[in-house]
C-alpha positions as CSV (number, residue, x, y, z in Angstrom):
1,X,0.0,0.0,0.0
2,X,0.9,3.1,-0.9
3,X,-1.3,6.6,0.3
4,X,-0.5,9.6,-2.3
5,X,-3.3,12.6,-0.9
6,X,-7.5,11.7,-0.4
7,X,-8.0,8.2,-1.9
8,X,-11.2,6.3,-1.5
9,X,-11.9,3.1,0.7
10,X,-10.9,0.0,-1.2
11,X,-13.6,-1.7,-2.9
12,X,-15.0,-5.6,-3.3
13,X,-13.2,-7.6,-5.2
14,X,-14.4,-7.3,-8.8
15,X,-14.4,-10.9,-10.9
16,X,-15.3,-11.4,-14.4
17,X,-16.0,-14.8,-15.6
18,X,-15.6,-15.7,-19.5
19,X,-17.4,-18.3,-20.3
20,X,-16.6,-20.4,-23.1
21,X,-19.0,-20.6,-26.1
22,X,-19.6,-22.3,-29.7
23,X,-20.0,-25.5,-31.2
24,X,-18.0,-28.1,-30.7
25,X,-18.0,-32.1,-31.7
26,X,-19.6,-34.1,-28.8
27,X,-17.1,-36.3,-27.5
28,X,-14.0,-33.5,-28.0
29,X,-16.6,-31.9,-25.7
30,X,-17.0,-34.0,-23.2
31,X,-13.1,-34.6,-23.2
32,X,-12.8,-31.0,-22.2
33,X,-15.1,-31.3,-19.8
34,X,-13.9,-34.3,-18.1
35,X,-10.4,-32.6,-18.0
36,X,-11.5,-29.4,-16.3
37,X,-13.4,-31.2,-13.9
38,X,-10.2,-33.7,-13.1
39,X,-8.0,-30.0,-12.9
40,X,-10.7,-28.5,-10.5
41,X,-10.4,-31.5,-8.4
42,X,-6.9,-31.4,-7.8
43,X,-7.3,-27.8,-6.6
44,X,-10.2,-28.7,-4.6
45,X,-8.5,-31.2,-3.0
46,X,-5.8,-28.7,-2.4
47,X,-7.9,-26.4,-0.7
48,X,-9.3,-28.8,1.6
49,X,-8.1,-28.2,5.2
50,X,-6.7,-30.7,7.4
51,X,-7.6,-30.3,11.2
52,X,-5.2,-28.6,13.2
53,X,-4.0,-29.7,16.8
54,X,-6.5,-28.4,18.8
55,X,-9.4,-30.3,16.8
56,X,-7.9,-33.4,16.8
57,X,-5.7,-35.2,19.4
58,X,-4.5,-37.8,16.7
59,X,-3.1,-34.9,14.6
60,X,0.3,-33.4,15.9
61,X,2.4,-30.1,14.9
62,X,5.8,-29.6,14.0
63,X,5.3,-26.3,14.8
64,X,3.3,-26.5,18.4
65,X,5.7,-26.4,21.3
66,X,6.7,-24.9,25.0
67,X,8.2,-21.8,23.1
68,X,4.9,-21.2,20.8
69,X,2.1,-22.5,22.9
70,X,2.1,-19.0,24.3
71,X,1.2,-17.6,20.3
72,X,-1.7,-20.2,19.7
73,X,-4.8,-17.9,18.7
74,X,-7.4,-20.0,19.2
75,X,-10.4,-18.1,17.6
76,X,-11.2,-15.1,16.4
77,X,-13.9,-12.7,17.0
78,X,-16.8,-12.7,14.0
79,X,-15.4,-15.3,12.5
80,X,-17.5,-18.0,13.2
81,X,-15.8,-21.6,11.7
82,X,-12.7,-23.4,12.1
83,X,-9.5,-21.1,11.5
84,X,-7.2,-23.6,11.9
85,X,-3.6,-23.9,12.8
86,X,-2.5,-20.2,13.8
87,X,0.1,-18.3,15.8
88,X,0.4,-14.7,16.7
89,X,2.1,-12.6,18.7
90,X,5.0,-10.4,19.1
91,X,8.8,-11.7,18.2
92,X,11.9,-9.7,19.5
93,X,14.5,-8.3,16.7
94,X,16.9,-9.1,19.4
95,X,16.1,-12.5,21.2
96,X,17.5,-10.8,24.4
97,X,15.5,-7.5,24.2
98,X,12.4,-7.5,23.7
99,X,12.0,-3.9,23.7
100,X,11.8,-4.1,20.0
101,X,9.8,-6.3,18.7
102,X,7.5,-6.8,15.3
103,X,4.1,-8.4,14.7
104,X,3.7,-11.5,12.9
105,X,0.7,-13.9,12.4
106,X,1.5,-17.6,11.1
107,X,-0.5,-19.8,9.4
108,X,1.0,-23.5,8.3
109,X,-0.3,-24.9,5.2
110,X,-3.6,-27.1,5.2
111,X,-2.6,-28.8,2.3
112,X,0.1,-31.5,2.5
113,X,2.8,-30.4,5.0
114,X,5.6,-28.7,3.1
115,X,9.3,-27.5,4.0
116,X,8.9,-24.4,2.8
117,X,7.6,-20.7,4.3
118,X,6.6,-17.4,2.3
119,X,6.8,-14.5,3.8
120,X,4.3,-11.7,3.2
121,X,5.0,-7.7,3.7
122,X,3.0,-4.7,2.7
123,X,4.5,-1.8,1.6
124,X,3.7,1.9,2.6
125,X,6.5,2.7,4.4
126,X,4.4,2.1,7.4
127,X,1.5,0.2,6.1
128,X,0.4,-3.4,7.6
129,X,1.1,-6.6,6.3
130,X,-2.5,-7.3,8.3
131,X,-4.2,-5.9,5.2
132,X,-2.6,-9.2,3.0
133,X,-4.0,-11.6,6.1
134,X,-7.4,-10.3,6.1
135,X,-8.1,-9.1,2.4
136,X,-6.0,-10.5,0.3
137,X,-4.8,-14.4,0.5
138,X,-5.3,-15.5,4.2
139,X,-7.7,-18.2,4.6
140,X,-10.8,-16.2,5.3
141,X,-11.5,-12.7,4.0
142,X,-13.3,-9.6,5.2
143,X,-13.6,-7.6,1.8
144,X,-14.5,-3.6,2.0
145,X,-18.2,-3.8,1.9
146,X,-19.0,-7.2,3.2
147,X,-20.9,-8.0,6.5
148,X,-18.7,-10.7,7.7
149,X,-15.5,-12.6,6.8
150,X,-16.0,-15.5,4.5
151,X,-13.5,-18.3,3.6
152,X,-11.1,-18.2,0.6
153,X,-10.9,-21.1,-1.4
154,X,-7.9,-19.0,-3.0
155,X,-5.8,-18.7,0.1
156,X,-2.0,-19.4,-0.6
157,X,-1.6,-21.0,2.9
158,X,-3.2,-24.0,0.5
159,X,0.2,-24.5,-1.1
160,X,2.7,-22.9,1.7
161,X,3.4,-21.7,5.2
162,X,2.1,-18.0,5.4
163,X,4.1,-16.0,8.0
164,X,2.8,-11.8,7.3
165,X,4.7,-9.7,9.0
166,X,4.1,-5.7,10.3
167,X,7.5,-4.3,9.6
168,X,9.4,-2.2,9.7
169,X,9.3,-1.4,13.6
170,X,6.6,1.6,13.8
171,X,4.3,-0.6,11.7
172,X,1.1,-1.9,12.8
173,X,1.3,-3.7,16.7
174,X,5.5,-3.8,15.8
175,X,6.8,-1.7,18.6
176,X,10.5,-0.3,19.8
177,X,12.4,3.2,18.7
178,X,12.8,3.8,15.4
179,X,16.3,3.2,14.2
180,X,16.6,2.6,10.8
181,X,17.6,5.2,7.9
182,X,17.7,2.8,5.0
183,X,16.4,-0.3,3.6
184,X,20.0,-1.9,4.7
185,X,19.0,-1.4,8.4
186,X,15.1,-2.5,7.7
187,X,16.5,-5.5,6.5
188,X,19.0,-6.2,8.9
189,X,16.2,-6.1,11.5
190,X,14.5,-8.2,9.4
191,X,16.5,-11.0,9.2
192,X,17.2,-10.8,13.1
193,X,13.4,-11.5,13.8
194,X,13.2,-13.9,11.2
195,X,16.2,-16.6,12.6
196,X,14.6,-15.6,16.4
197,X,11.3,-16.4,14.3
198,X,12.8,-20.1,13.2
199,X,14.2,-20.9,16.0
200,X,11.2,-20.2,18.4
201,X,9.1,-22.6,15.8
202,X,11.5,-25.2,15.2
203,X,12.0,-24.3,11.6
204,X,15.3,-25.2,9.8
205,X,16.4,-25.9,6.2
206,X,13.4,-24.6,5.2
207,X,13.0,-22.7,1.6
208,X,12.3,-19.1,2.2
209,X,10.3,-17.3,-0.4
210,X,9.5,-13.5,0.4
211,X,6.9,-11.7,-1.4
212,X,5.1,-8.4,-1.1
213,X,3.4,-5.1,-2.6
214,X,3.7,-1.6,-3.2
215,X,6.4,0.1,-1.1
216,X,7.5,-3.8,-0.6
217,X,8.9,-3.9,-3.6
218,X,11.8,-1.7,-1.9
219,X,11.6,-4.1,1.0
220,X,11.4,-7.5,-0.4
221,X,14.6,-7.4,-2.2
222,X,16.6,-5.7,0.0
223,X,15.7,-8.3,2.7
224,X,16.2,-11.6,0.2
225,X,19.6,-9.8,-0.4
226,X,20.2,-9.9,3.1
227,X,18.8,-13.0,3.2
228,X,21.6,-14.2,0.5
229,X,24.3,-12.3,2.6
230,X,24.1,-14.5,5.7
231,X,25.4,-17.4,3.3
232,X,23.6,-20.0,5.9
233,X,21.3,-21.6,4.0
234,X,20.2,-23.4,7.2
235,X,17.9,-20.7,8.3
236,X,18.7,-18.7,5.0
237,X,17.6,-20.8,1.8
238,X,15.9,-18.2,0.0
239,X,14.5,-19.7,-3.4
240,X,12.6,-16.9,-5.0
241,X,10.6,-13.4,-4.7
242,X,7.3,-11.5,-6.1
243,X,6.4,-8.5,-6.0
244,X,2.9,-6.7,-7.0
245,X,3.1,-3.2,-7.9
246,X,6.6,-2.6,-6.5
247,X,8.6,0.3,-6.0
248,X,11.4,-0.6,-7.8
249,X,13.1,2.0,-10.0
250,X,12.6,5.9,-9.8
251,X,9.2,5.6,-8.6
252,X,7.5,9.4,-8.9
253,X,9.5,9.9,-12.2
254,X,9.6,6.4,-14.1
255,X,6.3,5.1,-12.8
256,X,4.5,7.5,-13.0
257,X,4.9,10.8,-14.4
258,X,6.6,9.1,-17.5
259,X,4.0,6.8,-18.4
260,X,0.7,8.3,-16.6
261,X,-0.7,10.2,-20.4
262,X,-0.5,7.3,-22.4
263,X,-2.6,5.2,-19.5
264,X,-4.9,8.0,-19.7
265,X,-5.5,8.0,-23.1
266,X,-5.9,4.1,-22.8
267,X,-8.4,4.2,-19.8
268,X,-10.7,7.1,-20.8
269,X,-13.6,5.4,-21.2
270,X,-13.2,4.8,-17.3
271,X,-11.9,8.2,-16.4
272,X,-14.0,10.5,-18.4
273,X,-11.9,13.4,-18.7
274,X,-12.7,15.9,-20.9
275,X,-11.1,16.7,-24.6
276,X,-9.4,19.9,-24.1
277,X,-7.9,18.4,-20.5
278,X,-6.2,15.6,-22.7
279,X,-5.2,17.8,-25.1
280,X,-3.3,20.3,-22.6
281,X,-1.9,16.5,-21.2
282,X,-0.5,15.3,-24.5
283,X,1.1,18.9,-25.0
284,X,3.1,18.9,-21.6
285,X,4.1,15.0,-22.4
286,X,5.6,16.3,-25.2
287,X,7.3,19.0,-23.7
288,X,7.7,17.7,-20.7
289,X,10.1,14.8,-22.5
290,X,8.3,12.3,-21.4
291,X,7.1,11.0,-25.0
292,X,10.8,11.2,-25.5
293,X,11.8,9.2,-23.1
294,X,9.2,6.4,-23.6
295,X,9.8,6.4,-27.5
296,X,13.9,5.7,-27.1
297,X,13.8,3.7,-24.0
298,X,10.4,1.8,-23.6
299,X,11.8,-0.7,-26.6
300,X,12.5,-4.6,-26.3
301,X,16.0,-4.9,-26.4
302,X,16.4,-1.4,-24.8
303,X,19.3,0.5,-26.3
304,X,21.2,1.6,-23.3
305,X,21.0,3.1,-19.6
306,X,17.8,5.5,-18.9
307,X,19.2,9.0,-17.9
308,X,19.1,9.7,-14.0
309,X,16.7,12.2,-14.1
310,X,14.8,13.0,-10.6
311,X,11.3,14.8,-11.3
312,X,11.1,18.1,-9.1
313,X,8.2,19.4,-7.9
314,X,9.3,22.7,-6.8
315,X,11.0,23.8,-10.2
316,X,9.1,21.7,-12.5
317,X,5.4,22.1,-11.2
318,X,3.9,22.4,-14.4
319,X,5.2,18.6,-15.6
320,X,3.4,17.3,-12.8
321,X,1.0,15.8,-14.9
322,X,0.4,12.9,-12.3
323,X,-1.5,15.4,-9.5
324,X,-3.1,16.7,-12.3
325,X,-4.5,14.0,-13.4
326,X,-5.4,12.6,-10.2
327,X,-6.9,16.0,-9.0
328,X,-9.5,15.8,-12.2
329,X,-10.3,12.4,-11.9
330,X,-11.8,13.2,-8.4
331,X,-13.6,16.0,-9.4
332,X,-15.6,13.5,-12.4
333,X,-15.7,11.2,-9.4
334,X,-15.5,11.8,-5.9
335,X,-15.0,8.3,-5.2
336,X,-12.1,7.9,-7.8
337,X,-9.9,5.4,-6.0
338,X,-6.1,5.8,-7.3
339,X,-5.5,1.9,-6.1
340,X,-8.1,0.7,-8.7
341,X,-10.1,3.2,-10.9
342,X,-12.8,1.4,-12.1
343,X,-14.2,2.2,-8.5
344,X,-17.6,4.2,-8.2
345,X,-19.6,5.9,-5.5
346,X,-20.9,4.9,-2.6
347,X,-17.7,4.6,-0.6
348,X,-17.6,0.6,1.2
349,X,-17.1,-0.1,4.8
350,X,-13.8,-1.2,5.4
351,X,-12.8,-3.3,8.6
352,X,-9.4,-2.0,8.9
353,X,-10.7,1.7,8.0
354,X,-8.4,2.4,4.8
355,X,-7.5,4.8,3.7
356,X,-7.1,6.8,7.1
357,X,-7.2,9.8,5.5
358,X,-11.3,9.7,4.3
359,X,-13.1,6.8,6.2
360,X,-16.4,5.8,6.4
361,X,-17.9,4.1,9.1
362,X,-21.2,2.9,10.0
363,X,-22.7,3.6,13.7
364,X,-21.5,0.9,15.8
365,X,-18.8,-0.7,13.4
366,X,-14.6,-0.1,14.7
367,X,-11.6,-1.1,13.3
368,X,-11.3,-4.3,13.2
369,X,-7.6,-4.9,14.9
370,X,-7.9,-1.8,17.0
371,X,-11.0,-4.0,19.1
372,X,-9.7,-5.1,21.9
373,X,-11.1,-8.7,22.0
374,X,-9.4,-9.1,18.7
375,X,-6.1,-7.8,20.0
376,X,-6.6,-10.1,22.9
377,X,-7.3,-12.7,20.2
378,X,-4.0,-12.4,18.8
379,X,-2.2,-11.5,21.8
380,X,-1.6,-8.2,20.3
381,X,0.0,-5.2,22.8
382,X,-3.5,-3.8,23.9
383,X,-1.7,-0.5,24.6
384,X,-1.4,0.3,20.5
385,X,-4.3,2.0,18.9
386,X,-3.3,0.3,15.7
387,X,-4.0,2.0,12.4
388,X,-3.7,0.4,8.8
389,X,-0.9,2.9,8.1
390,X,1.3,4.3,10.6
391,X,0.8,8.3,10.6
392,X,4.0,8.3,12.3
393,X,7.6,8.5,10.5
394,X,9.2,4.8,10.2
395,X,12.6,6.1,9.2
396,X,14.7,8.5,11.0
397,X,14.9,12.1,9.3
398,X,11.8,10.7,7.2
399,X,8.2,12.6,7.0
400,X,4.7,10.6,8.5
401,X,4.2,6.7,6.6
402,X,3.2,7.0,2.8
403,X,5.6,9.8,1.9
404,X,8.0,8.9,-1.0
405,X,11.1,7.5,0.9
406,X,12.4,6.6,-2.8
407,X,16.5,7.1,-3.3
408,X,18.1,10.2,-4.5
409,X,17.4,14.1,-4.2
410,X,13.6,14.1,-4.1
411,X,13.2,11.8,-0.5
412,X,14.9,11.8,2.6
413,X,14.6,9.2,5.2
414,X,15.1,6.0,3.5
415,X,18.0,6.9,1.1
416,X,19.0,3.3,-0.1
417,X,19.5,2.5,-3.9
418,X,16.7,1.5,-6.2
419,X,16.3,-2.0,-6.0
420,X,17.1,-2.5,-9.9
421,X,20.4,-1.1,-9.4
422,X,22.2,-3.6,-7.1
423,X,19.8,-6.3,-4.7
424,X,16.5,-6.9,-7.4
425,X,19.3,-8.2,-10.4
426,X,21.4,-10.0,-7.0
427,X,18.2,-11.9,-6.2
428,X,17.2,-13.0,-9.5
429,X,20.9,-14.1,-10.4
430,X,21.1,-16.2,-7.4
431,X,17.5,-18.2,-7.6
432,X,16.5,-17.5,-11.0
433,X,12.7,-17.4,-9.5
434,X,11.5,-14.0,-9.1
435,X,8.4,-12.6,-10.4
436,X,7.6,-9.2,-10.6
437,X,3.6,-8.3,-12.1
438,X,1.2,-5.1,-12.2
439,X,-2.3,-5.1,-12.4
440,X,-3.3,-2.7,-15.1
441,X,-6.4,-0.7,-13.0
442,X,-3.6,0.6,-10.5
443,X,-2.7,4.2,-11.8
444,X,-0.5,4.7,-8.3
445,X,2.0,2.3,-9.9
446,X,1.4,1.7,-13.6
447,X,1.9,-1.2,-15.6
448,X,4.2,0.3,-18.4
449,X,6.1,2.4,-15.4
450,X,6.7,-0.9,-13.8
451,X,7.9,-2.3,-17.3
452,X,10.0,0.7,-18.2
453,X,11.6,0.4,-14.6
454,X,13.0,-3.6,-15.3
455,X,14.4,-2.3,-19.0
456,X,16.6,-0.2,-17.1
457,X,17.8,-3.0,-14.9
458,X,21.2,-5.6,-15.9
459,X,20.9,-8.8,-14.8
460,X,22.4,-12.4,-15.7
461,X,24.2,-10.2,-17.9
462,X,22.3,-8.5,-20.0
463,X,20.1,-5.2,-19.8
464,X,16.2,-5.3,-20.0
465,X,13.6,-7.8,-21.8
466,X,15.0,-8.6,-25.0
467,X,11.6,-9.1,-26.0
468,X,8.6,-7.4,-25.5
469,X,6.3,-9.6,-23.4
470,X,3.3,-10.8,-25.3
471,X,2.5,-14.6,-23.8
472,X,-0.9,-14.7,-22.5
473,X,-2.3,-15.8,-18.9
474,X,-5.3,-17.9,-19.7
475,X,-7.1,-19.1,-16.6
476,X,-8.8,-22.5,-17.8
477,X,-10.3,-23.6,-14.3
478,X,-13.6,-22.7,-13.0
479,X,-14.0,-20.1,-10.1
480,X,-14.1,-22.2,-6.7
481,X,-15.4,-19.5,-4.8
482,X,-18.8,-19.1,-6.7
483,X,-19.2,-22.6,-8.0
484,X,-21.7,-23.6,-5.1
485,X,-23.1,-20.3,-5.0
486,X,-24.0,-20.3,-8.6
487,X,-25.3,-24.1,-8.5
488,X,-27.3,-23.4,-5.8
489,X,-29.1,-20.5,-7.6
490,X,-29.4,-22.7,-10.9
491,X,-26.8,-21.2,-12.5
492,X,-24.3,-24.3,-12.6
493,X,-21.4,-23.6,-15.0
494,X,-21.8,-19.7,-15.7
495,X,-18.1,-19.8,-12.9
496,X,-16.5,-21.2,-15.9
497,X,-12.8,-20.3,-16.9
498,X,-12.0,-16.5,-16.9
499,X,-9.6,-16.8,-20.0
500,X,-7.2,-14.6,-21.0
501,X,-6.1,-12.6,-17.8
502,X,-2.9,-10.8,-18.4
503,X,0.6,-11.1,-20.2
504,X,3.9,-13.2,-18.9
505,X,7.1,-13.4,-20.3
506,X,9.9,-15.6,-18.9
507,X,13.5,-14.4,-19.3
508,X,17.3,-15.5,-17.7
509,X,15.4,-15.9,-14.4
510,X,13.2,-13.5,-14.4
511,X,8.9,-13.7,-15.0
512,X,6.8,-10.5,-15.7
513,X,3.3,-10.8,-15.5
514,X,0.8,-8.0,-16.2
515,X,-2.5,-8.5,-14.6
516,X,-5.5,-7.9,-16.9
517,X,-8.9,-6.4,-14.0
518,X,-6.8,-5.8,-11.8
519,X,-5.7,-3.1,-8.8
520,X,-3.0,-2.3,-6.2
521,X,-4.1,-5.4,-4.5
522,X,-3.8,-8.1,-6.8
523,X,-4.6,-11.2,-4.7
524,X,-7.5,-8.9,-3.5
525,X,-8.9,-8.2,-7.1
526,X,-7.9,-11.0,-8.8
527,X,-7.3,-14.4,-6.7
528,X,-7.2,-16.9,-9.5
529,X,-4.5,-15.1,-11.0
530,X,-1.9,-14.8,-7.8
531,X,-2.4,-18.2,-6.8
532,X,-1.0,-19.5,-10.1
533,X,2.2,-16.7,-9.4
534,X,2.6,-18.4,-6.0
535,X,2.8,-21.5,-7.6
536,X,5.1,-20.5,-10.1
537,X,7.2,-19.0,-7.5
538,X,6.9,-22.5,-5.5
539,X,8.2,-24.1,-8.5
540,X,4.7,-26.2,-9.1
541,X,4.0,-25.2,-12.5
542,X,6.6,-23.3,-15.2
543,X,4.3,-21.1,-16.5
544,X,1.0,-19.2,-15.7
C-alpha cells in the first residue's frame, strides 16, 4: 500500500467470468469437460483443510511447542468456523530484548505439510502486512463492503506456510524506537526476527520465499539480499521473490509521471476526462520529454541506460501531470480510488478503516484490529491503537508513513538504492525465481512504469527484456469461490474459466506478469490469477 493525498476506501473484489462458447464435436466436448473437472479436483483437494492440533488429538504439529504455545490464537472474534492452525504474537528483533519487537501472524499450510515458508509484507512505508492476512490471501476474507469474513478457497496458505509480518518497527502492533535510515538497516532487522522467528518454531532448512506489494517492492529485495548475505542456507535458503506493484526504479518519475498520459488516453472510457484536458496533457508529455523518453527507451531490447533524471516538484510544477491527473479524476468522481479506478460511488465499509485519510464508518462498526477482544485474540499489545498505516515517520529524518522515501534528491529518510540497481538483479541471479507483475487498474504504480523500470535494470548479464512480453495468462479452471453459489441458484457452469487474464514473459530468471482487471491489490482483485504466481514462484507449475 501506498497513500499519495485523499484516496477512497478500497472496494469488493471485482471478478469477471468468461465463459466459453460455440459449437464443438460431442465427444472433443466432453473430453474438455472431463479434464476441467479432473483439474478443479486437484485444486479442490488442495484447498481442503486438514484439522489442526486443537481439533484433533491424533493430529500433531511440528510447529506447536513450549516456546509457541504462548502464540496459539485459538479463535477469532466474528469469525465463526474453524480457522485452523494459527500463531500470533510479538517476536523480538533481538532474542535478548524485547523492547523491539515486530508483529507476525503464522498460518502452516492445510494442504500437505511442506518445508517451505513465504513470507508476506506490505508496503507503505508504514502500512500493515495485516491488510494481505485479512483481504488478500489468508484463509478467510473480510472484503471492503462485506458484513462478515467468509472463507477463501484461493488462500496461498493452501500451497505454503504464510508467515505476514508488520515491519518495519513503527508498523502496525510492531513496537521499539525507530532506528533505521535505509532499507540496509530495515533488512538487517529483518532478518534478526526472522532466525529468532525459526528458532522459536522449530523451523530449519526450510525454503524461504518472500513476497510483497507496493512500497515492498523496496523491502522485499533488499531483505532476500540480506537473506543471501548471511550465506547460511540453514535458516537462509531463500528460493525466489514476487512482488505486485513494487517500488522498484525511480518511482515518482519512471512510474508514474513518464507513463501516466499514455494510461490516460488508454483508460478514458473509465476516467472520463474531458477533450481539451487531454489535449493540454498530451502537449506537456511532449514538452515535458516524457514522450521522448518512452519512444527511445520503452523498446525490447532497450538500447542503453535510462538518464538519471529525478522529477522536481518545486522547479518543474507544471510537468506534474500525475496530480493533475489525479486532481481531475476526483472531481468526475469523488469516489475515484487511485489503487483501482474502475471504483464508483458509494464509498464501502472497510474493517481495517483504509485509507485513514477519508473513512467511512457505520454507527457501531470499529476497526477491526484496533477491538480489543481481537487484540486479545492475537495477543496483540493492547496498549497500541493500531492503524492500517502508521501516521508516524518509520525512518529516521523521514516525513509521516506514505511519503516517497524513494532514493536520490527528491526523498529523505530511506535513502538506499533502487532495487534495480544492485539487490533486485542479485536476487534474480542467485535463484532465477522472481516474479515481478502489475495489475493494469492501479494508476499509483502503472503497468508500463513498472515495465520501463525492469528495461533499465542488468541482470544475468544483459540489460532489460529482449523481448517485448506478449504470452498470455489464460485461466482454464472454474471459479471455486462461486461454484456452489452459482449451482445453488441454478446457474451451474456460468463460474467457468475467466480466459485470457494478463501477459507473462519468462527471461534469464526473471517472470513478468501483467495483470489484466486488476488493482493495487492483486490477490484482492484477482485471486485466481496470484495463486497461479505463488505456484510458479513454489516451482509447481513453469508457467502461468
Amino acid at each position: 500500500m501506498l497513500p499519495r493525498g485523499l484516496y477512497t476506501a478500497l472496494a469488493v473484489c471485482t471478478l469477471a467470468f468468461n465463459v466459453v462458447a460455440g459449437m464443438r464435436r460431442p465427444h472433443l466436448e466432453t473430453a474438455s469437460k472431463r479434464a476441467q473437472e479432473r483439474a478443479r479436483d486437484r485444486v479442490l483437494e488442495a484447498t481442503r483443510p486438514r484439522p489442526s492440533p486443537r481439533q484433533s488429538s491424533n493430529t500433531s504439529s511440528p510447529f506447536l511447542n513450549s516456546a509457541t504455545e504462548k502464540y496459539v490464537v485459538k479463535s477469532l472474534p466474528d469469525v465463526n468456523y474453524d480457522i485452523g492452525e494459527m500463531y500470533s504474537g510479538l517476536m523480538p528483533i533481538d532474542a535478548s530484548n524485547a523492547s523491539r519487537a515486530l508483529f507476525f501472524i503464522f498460518e502452516p499450510t492445510i494442504g500437505a505439510p511442506s518445508e517451505d515458508i513465504t513470507i508476506w509484507l506490505n508496503g507503505g512505508p508504514g502500512c500493515s502486512s495485516l491488510e494481505g492476512f485479512l483481504q488478500e490471501m489468508g484463509r478467510f476474507l473480510w472484503q471492503p463492503g462485506t458484513y462478515a469474513p467468509a472463507e477463501n478457497p484461493y488462500s496461498w496458505v493452501n500451497l505454503t506456510n504464510m508467515l505476514w509480518v508488520e515491519q518495519p518497527v513503527g508498523t502496525g502492533f510492531s513496537i521499539g524506537d525507530i532506528t533505521a535510515t535505509s532499507e540496509e538497516d530495515i533488512a538487517q532487522d529483518f532478518i534478526k526476527f526472522f532466525k529468532n522467528f525459526e528458532t522459536t518454531f522449530g523451523i530449519k532448512n526450510y525454503k524461504i520465499y518472500v513476497t510483497g506489494e507496493s512500497y515492498a517492492g523496496r523491502y522485499v529485495p533488499y531483505i532476500s539480499a540480506a537473506m543471501l548475505d548471511q550465506k547460511d542456507k540453514e535458516y537462509y535458503d531463500l528460493s525466489g521473490a514476487l512482488v505486485y506493484d513494487p517500488v522498484i526504479g525511480q518511482f515518482v518519475y519512471t512510474q508514474e509521471e513518464a507513463v501516466v498520459v499514455p494510461y490516460v488516453q488508454e483508460y478514458n472510457n473509465i476516467l472520463n476526462l474531458n477533450a481539451s484536458f487531454l489535449a493540454q496533457l498530451e502537449s506537456l508529455d511532449q514538452s515535458c520529454g516524457y514522450a521522448a523518453l518512452r519512444e527511445k527507451y520503452f523498446t525490447f531490447p532497450p538500447p542503453g541506460n535510462q538518464p538519471a533524471v529525478y522529477f522536481n516538484y518545486t522547479s518543474e510544477a507544471n510537468c506534474d501531470v500525475f496530480s493533475m491527473i489525479d486532481n481531475a479524476a476526483l472531481e468526475v468522481n469523488p469516489c475515484f480510488d487511485i489503487y483501482e479506478i474502475n471504483q464508483q460511488c458509494p464509498l464501502l465499509w472497510d474493517v481495517i478503516s483504509f485509507p485513514t485519510q477519508l473513512v467511512y464508518t457505520p454507527d457501531g462498526a470499529n476497526t477491526y484490529f484496533n477491538r480489543s477482544d481481537v487484540k486479545a485474540a492475537l495477543h496483540a499489545p493492547a496498549y497500541v491503537s493500531w492503524s492500517e498505516c502508521t501516521n508516524s515517520a518509520v525512518f529516521v529524518g523521514g516525513e509521516k508513513s506514505g511519503a516517497y522515501y524513494t532514493g536520490g534528491p527528491e526523498g529523505e529518510g530511506d535513502l538506499s538504492a533502487d532495487p534495480i540497481q544492485k539487490v533486485l538483479p542479485q536476487v534474480i541471479e542467485a535463484t532465477n525465481r522472481v516474479l515481478v507483475s502489475n495489475g493494469d487498474f492501479d494508476m499509483i504504480i502503472i503497468t508500463n512504469g513498472t515495465l520501463l523500470a525492469i528495461q533499465n535494470m542488468t541482470w544475468n548479464g544483459q540489460l532489460g527484456f529482449q523481448t517485448q512480453p506478449a504470452t498470455p495468462i489464460n485461466i482454464t479452471l472454474p471459479d471455486l469461490q462461486y461454484e456452489a453459489v452459482y449451482a445453488a441458484n441454478g446457474a451451474a457452469g456460468i463460474d467457468g474459466p475467466q480466459g485470457i487474464m494478463g501477459i507473462q514473459h519468462y527471461e534469464r530468471g526473471l517472470m513478468w506478469a501483467e495483470s489484466i482487471l486488476a488493482g493495487h491489490m492483486q490477490p484482492e482483485f484477482q485471486p485466481r490469477v496470484t495463486y497461479r504466481h505463488l505456484q510458479w514462484l513454489l516451482g509447481q507449475i513453469e508457467t502461468l
